[in-house]
C-alpha positions, 0 to 999 in steps of 0.5 A: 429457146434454151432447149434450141440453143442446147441442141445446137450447142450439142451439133457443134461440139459433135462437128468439132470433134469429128473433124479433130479425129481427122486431122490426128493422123501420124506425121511420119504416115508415108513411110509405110513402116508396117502398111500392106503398100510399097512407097510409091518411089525407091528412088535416091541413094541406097547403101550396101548394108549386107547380102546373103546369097542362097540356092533355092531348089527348083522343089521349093526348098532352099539353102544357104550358100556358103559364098565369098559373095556373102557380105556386110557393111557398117551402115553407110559405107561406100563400098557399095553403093546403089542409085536408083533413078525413076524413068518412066515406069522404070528405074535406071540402077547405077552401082558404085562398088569400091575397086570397080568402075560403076555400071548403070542398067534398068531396071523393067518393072514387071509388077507391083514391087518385081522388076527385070534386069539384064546383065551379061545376056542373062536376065535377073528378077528383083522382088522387093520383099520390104521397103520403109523410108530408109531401110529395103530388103528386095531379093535378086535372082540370078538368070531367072528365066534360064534353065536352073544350074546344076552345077557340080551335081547339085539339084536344080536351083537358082541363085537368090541373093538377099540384099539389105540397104539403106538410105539417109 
C-alpha cells in the first residue's frame, strides 16, 4: 500500500512540474526581439528616427551616397511621421512630413516582410529587414522594376534608403 501511494506520489509530482514548465514562458514573447518571424502587424504610428540613402550597383556592391537626403531625428520627433493601417493584405501608408502637406499610398504586399509602392509612376520595394515591438528597420528601393540609373556616368545602380523608425 505505501509502495501504491508513493508511485502515485511520484506521478503527481512529475505532472505538476511539466505543466510548471509550461506556463514559464516570457511575457513580452510577441515582440519577436530576436525570433526568426516578423510581427504579425506593422500597423500604428511610427517615428522617423533616421535614413541613409546608398547606391547599390547592379554588380552587387554598394556605396554610401553623400545626399542631403540623408537624415536623423531625436527619438519621436514629428518631423517625420509614418502611419501604417492594415487593409486587406495590405497597408495604407500616410506620411506626415513637417512643411508638407501629408500624402496617403499603399503599400501591396509581395512577400513575407516585401511590399510594393507606387509614387510618381515609378514603383518602389519595401523589404522590412528587422522589426521588434517599438523599433523597424526596412529598406526602400527607389524605382526598382525600372532600368538602374546611370546618372552622371556612374555604374548601373538603384537608389536604397535605409530607414530607422520607432514606435511608442
Amino acid at each position: 500500500m505505501k509502495a501504491l501511494r508513493f508511485i502515485g506520489i511520484a506521478l503527481l509530482t512529475v505532472l505538476m512540474s511539466v505543466s510548471f514548465s509550461a506556463c514559464g514562458g516570457s511575457d513580452d514573447d510577441d515582440n519577436n526581439g530576436g525570433g526568426n518571424e516578423t510581427p504579425t502587424s506593422i500597423e500604428g504610428t511610427w517615428y522617423m528616427k533616421s535614413v541613409t540613402w546608398y547606391n547599390y550597383y547592379t554588380d552587387g556592391t554598394k556605396e554610401e551616397k553623400r545626399s542631403s537626403d540623408n537624415r536623423t531625428y531625436a527619438d519621436y520627433a514629428e518631423d517625420e511621421i509614418w502611419k501604417l493601417a492594415k487593409s486587406g493584405n495590405n497597408y495604407i501608408w500616410t506620411e506626415i512630413e513637417k512643411g508638407y502637406s501629408p500624402e496617403t499610398h499603399t503599400w501591396e504586399k509581395l512577400g513575407n516582410n516585401e511590399f510594393k509602392c507606387s509614387l510618381d509612376g515609378k514603383n518602389h520595394k519595401i523589404v522590412i529587414t528587422s522589426i521588434e515591438r517599438n523599433k523597424m528597420v526596412l529598406e526602400w528601393t527607389e524605382d526598382y522594376d525600372g532600368e538602374p540609373s546611370t546618372s552622371k556616368g556612374s555604374k548601373p545602380h538603384y537608389s536604397v534608403g535605409v530607414h530607422t523608425l520607432l514606435r511608442k
